[in-house]
C-alpha positions in Angstrom: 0.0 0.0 0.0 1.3 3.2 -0.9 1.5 5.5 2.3 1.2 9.2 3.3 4.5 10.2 4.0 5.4 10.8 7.8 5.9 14.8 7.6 3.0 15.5 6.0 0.6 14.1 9.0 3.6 14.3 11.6 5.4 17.3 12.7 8.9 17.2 12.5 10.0 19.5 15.0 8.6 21.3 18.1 6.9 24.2 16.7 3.2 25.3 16.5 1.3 23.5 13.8 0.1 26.0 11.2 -3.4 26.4 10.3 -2.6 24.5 6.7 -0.8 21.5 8.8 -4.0 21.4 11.3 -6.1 20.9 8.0 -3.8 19.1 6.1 -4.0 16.5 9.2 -7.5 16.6 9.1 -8.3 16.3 5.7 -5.5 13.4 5.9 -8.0 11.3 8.2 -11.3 12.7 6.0 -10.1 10.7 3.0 -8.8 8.0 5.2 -12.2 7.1 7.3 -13.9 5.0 4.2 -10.6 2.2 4.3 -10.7 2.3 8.1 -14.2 1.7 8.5 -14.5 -0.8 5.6 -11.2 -2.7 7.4 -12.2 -6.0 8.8 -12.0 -6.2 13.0 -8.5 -8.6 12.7 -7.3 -5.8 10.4 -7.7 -3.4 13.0 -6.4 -5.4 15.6 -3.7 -6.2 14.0 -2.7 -2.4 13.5 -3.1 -1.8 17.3 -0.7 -4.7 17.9 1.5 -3.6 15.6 2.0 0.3 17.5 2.0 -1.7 20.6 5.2 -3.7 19.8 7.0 -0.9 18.2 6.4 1.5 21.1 7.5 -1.2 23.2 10.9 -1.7 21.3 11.3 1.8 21.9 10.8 2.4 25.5 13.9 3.3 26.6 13.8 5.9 24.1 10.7 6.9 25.2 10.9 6.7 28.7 14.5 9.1 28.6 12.7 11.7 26.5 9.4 11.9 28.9 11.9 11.8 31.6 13.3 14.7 30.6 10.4 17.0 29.9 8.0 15.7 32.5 10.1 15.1 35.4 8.9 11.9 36.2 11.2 9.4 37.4 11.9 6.7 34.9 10.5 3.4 37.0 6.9 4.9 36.8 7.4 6.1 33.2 8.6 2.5 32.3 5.5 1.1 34.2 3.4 3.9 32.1 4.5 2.1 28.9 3.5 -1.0 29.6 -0.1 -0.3 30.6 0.0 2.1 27.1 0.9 -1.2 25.2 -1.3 -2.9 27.5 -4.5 -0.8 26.3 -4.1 -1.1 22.9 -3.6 -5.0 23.0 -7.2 -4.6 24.8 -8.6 -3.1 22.5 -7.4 -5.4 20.0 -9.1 -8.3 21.7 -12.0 -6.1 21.8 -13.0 -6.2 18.5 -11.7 -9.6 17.9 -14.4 -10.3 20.2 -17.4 -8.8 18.4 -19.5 -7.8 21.1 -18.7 -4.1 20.7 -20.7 -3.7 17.4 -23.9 -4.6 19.7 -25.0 -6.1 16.8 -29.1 -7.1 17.2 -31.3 -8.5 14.6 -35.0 -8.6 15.4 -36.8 -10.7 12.2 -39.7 -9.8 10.4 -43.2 -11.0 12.3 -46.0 -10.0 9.6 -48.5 -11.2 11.8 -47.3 -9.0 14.5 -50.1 -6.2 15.3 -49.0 -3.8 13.8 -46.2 -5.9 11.3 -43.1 -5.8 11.7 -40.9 -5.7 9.4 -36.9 -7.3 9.4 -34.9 -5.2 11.6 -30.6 -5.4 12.0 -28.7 -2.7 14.0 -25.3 -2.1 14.9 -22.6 0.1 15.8 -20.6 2.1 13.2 -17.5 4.6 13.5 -18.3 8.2 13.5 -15.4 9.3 11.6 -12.2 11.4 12.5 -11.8 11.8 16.2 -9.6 14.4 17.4 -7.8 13.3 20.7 -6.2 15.7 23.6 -3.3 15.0 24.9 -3.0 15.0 29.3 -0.1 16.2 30.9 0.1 13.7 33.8 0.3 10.8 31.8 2.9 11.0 28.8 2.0 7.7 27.7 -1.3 6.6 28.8 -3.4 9.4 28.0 -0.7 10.8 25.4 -0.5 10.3 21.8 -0.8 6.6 21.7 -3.5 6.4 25.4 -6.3 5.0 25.5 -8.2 7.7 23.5 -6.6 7.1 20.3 -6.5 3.2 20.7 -10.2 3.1 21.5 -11.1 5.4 18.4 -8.5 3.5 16.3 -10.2 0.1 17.2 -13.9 1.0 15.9 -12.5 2.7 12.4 -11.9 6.1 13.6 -8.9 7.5 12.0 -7.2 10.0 15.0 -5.6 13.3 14.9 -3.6 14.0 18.1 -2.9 17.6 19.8 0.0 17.1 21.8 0.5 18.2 25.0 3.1 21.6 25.5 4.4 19.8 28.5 6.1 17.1 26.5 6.3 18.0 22.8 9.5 16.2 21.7 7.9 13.0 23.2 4.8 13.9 21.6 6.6 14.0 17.5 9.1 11.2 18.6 5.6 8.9 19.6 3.7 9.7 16.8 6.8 9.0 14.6 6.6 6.1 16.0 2.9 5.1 16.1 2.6 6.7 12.4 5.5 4.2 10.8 4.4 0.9 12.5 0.8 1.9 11.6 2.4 2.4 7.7 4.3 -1.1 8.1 1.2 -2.7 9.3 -0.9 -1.5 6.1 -3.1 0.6 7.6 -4.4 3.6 4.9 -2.8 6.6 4.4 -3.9 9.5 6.9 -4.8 7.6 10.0 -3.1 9.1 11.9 -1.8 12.8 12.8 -0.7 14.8 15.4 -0.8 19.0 15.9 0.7 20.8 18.0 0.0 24.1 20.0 -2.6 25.8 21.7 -4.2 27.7 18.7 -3.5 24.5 16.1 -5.9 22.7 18.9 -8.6 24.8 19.0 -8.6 25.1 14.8 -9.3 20.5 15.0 -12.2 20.9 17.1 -13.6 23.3 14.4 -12.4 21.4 11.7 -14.9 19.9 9.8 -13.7 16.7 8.8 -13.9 15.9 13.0 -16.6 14.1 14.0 -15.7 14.1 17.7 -13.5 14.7 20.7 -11.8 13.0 23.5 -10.0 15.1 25.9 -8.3 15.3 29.3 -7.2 18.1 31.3 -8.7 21.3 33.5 -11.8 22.3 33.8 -11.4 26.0 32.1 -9.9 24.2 28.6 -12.1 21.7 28.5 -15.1 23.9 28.8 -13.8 25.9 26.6 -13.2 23.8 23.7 -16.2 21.8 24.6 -18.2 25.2 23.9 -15.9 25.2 20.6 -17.5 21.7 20.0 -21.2 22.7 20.3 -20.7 26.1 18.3 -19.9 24.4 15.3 -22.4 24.2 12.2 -22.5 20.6 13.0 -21.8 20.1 16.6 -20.0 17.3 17.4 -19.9 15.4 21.0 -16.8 16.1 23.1 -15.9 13.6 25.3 -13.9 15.2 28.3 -12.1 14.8 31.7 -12.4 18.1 33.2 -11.1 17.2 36.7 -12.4 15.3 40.4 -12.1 16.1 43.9 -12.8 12.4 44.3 -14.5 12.2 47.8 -13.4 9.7 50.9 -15.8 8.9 53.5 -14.6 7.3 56.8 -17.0 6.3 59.1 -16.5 6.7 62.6 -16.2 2.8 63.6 -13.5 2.7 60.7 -11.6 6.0 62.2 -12.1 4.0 65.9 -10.9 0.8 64.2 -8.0 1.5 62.1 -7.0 5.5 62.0 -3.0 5.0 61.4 -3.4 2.3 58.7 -6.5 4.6 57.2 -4.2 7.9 57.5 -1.0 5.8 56.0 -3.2 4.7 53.0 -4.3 8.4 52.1 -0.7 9.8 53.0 0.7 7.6 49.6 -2.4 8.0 47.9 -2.6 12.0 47.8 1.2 12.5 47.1 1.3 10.4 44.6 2.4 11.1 41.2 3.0 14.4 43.5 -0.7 14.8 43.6 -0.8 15.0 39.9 -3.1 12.2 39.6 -7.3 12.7 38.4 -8.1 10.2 41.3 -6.4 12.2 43.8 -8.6 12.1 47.2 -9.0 15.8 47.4 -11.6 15.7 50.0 -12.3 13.4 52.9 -14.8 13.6 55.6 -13.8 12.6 59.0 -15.5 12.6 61.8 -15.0 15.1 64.3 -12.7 14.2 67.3 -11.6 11.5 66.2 -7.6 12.0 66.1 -7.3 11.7 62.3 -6.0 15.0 61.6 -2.7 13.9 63.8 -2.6 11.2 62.5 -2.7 11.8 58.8 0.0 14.6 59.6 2.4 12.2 60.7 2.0 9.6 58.0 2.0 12.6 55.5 5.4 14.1 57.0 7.6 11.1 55.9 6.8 12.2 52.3 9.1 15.0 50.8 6.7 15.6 47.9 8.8 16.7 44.2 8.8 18.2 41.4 5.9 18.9 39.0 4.9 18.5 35.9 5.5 21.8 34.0 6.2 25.7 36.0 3.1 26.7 35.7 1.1 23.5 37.2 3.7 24.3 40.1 2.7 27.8 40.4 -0.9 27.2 40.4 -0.5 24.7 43.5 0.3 26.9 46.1 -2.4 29.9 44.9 -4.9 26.6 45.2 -3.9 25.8 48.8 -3.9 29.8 49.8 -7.4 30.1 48.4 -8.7 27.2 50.4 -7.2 29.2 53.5 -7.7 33.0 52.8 -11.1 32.5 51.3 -12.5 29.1 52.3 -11.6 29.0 56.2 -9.4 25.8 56.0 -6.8 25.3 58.8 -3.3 24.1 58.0 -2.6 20.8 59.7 0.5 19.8 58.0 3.2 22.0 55.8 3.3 25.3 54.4 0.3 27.2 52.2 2.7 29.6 50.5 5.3 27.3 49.6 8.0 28.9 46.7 8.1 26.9 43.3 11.4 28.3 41.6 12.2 24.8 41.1 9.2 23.8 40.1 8.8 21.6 42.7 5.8 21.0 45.7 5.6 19.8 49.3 2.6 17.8 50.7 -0.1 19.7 52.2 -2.9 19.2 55.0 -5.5 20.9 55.4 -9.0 20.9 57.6 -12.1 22.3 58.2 -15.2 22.2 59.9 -18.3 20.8 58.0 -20.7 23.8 58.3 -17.9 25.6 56.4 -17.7 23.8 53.5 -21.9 23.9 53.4 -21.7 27.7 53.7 -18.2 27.9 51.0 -18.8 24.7 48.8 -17.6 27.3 45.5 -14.5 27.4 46.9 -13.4 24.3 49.7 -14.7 22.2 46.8 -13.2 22.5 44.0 -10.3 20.6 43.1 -6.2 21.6 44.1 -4.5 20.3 41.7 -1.1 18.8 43.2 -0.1 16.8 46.5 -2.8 18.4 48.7 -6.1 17.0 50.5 -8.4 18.9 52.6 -10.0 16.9 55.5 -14.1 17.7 56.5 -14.8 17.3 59.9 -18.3 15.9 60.3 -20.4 15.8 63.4 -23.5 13.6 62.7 -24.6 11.5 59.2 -27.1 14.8 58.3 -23.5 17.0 58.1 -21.9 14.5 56.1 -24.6 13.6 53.7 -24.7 17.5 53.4 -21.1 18.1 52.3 -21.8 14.9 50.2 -25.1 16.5 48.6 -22.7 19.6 48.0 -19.8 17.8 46.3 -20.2 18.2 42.6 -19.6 14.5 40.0 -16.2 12.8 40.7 -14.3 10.3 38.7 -14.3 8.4 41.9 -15.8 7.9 45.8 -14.8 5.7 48.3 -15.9 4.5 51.4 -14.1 3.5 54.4 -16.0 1.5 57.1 -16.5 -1.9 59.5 -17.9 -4.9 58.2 -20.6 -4.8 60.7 -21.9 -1.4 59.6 -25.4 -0.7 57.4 -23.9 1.4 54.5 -26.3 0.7 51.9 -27.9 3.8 52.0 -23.9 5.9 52.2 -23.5 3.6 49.3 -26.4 4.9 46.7 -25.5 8.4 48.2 -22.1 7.8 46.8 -22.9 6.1 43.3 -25.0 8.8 42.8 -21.6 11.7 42.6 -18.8 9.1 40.9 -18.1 6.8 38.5 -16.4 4.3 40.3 -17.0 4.0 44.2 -14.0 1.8 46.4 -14.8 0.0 49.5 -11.4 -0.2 51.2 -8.6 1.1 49.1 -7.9 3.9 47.7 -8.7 5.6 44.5 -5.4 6.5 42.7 -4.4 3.5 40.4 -7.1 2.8 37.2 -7.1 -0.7 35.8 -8.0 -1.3 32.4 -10.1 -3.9 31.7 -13.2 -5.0 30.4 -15.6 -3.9 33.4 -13.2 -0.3 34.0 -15.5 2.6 34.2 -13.4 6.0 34.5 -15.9 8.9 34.3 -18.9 10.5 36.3 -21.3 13.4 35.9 -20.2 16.8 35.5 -17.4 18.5 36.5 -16.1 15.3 36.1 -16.7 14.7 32.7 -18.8 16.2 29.9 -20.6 12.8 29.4 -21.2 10.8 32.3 -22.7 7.9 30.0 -19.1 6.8 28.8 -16.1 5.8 30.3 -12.3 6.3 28.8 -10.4 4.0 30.3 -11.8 -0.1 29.4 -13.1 -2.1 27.1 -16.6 0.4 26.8 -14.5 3.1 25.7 -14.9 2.6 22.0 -18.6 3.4 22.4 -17.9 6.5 22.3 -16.9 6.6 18.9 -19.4 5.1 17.3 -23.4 5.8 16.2 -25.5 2.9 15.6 -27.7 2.0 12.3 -30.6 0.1 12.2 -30.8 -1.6 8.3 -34.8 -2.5 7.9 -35.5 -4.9 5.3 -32.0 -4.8 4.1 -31.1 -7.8 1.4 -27.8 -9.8 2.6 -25.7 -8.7 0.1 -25.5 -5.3 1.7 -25.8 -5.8 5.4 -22.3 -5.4 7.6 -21.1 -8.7 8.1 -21.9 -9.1 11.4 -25.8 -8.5 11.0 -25.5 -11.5 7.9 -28.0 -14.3 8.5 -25.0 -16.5 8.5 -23.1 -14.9 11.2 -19.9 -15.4 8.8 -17.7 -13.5 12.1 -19.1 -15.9 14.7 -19.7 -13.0 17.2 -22.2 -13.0 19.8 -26.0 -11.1 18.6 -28.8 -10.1 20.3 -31.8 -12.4 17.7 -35.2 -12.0 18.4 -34.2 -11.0 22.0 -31.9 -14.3 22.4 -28.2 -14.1 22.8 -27.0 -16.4 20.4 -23.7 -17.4 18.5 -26.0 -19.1 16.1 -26.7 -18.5 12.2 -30.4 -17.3 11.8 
């Protein structure tokens, strides 16, 4: 197959995308969607496989240029790779599998009241996707995460902003991705990747993009999310905007097991230096318990780092000073104003009284990014059901009690604010599997319907058909009578393997 060269989809240098590379990109993956969505699912796997090998030939590569530009020390960066590789070999068995078309076929009853006719849907791409970049994962949710893989699985050809944090390991991936995707035979165009603020703003409004997946703050994603709906067609926009992820810990679990609790969220909220969405930015306590002390000297033994980019670093400490000056919080452990010439943070504590955060939820709740959590001190269930009430969605919630405690009702309260709720545990750490669900209702994400992290991420990128009537010949494979792919359908409301 005769392939798009690399530098006309793929930057090869550091610099701003110009408007004409931003549509050259776009128009690349335009012309490229019919012979990506025509590709049989093994072809597509088989493309995913391929980036996944050659990214991991080239980890140490990799891993010394994100090293470089992100700070992050090379054991979790090596780790990072892995689980990148690991997605898109997912998502390879994903459509291997089938399932993910949802294909149904309900046939035609004429003596039905009123008749009904033949009726076959399923799931089909959407077309280009244009993917965000994060800067907390260089990998994972980078040029080759799980946003790309999912929207390269179903058929969606994928043009990639990259992050300003890591640029050179944003051209030096898509190199890569782009050439094994080339040796692998995928079409021309696939894949692209922009670069720069203004070049990301101009693929949302491109026309040839169909839809969005994006992670980062609140204030971009809104505001390219608005970008999204403005257009002449809107398109859906997918996005992480960010999580305060609540903790509950219920008074016979603060009794029970306060050091081992306060350990837990010590390693849990400077990880990553707090630069993680799962952080636990808020946990409710109960009041008099001891926790605060406790926390403080589990928290001490960590030195906290260095961040991301300067300006994450600089926005840290004006978080923590708001949630004192303005909000009423108390500083149990470390220093509010802390000085970031180096770019680096120290891990901080902070508390405050229920009936506080009820009367200042617009500011004690929203979400510090870096290694800080703010601990609620709750009198009674009616306080902490009213900070819980007050707590906009969260990627996560989790709940620490004793086995012998009723927490069914806590429990609901919870599902009802995050995507994920823990019992036990804690929430930084996202596995990727089939079952993963990594979103929630708004701030969290613009969609709390889908997930992007799992095997259910691909839904996003897809619409589905229903073909009434339709002869064989030009059905989709999968809705054939003689179920040529041997996937799982819905028939007549019957799960079944089986030809019809």
């Amino acid at each position: 197959m005769t392939t798009l060269p690399t530098e006309a989809v793929i930057p090869t240098s550091v610099e701003d995308s110009s408007p004409g590379q931003v549509a050259a990109a776009a128009d690349a993956a335009r012309r490229a969607f019919g012979a990506t969505a025509s590709a049989s699912d093994a072809e597509r796997a088989l493309w995913l496989e391929a980036v996944a090998d050659a990214l991991d030939a080239a980890r140490d590569d990799l891993v010394a240029i994100a090293s470089r530009e992100s700070h992050l020390p090379a054991a979790r960066l090596t780790g990072e790779v892995a689980r990148t590789t690991g997605q898109l070999r997912l998502f390879a068995a994903v459509v291997r599998d089938g399932a993910y078309l949802e294909a149904v076929i309900d046939r035609a009853k004429p003596e039905a009241t009123p008749p009904q006719p033949d009726l076959r849907r399923i799931l089909r791409p959407l077309g280009p996707v244009a993917v965000f970049s994060a800067s907390n994962f260089p990998f994972a949710f980078s040029v080759a995460g799980g946003d790309t893989a999912s929207a390269l699985a179903v058929g969606c050809p994928v043009v990639v902003k990259g992050h300003s944090g890591h640029p050179e390991l944003s051209v030096r991936t898509a190199q890569i991705v782009a050439d094994a995707l080339a040796r692998a035979g995928a079409p021309e165009g696939i894949f692209g990747l922009v670069l720069g603020r203004e070049a990301g703003q101009a693929l949302v409004q491109a026309p040839a993009i169909k839809a969005v997946g994006f992670t980062g703050s609140l204030a971009g994603g809104r505001a390219l999310f608005d970008l999204a709906s403005a257009r002449p067609e809107p398109i859906p926009f997918y996005g992480e905007l960010g999580s305060i992820n609540p903790v509950v810990i219920t008074p016979a679990a603060a009794a029970a097991r306060a050091v081992e609790l306060a350990a837990g969220l010590a390693a849990s909220f400077t990880l990553g230096v707090g630069q993680f969405c799962t952080k636990p930015g808020v946990v409710l306590i109960p009041a008099s318990s001891g926790f605060e002390s406790a926390l403080a000297a589990e928290a001490s033994a960590h030195d906290g780092g260095r961040m991301l980019t300067s300006r994450i670093a600089e926005a840290f400490p004006e978080g923590v000073q708001r949630l004192v000056a303005e909000g009423g919080a108390s500083v149990v452990l470390g220093e509010a104003a802390q000085e970031t010439n180096d770019g680096s943070a120290k891990p901080v504590v902070l508390a405050v009284d229920a009936a506080r955060v009820i009367e200042r939820p617009d500011v004690l709740l929203e979400e510090c990014f870096g290694p800080a959590t703010l601990l609620v001190r709750y009198r009674d269930s009616a306080e902490r059901d009213a900070v819980l009430d007050a707590i906009g969605g969260s990627l996560t919630a989790t709940l620490h009690a004793e086995p012998e405690e009723d927490i069914a009702a806590l429990a609901d309260r919870l599902a009802g604010r995050a995507g994920r709720v823990l019992f036990g545990g804690w929430p930084t750490g996202v596995a990727v599997t089939w079952s993963q669900h990594h979103g929630g209702p708004w701030p969290a994400t613009t969609s709390a319907l889908h997930t992007s992290v799992g095997a259910t991420a691909v839904r996003r990128f897809q619409r589905p058909v229903t073909f009434q009537d339709a002869p064989q010949a030009v059905l989709p494979a999968a809705l054939r009578d003689e179920n040529p792919l041997g996937i799982l359908r819905r028939v007549d409301g019957t799960l079944t393997r089986e030809a019809v």
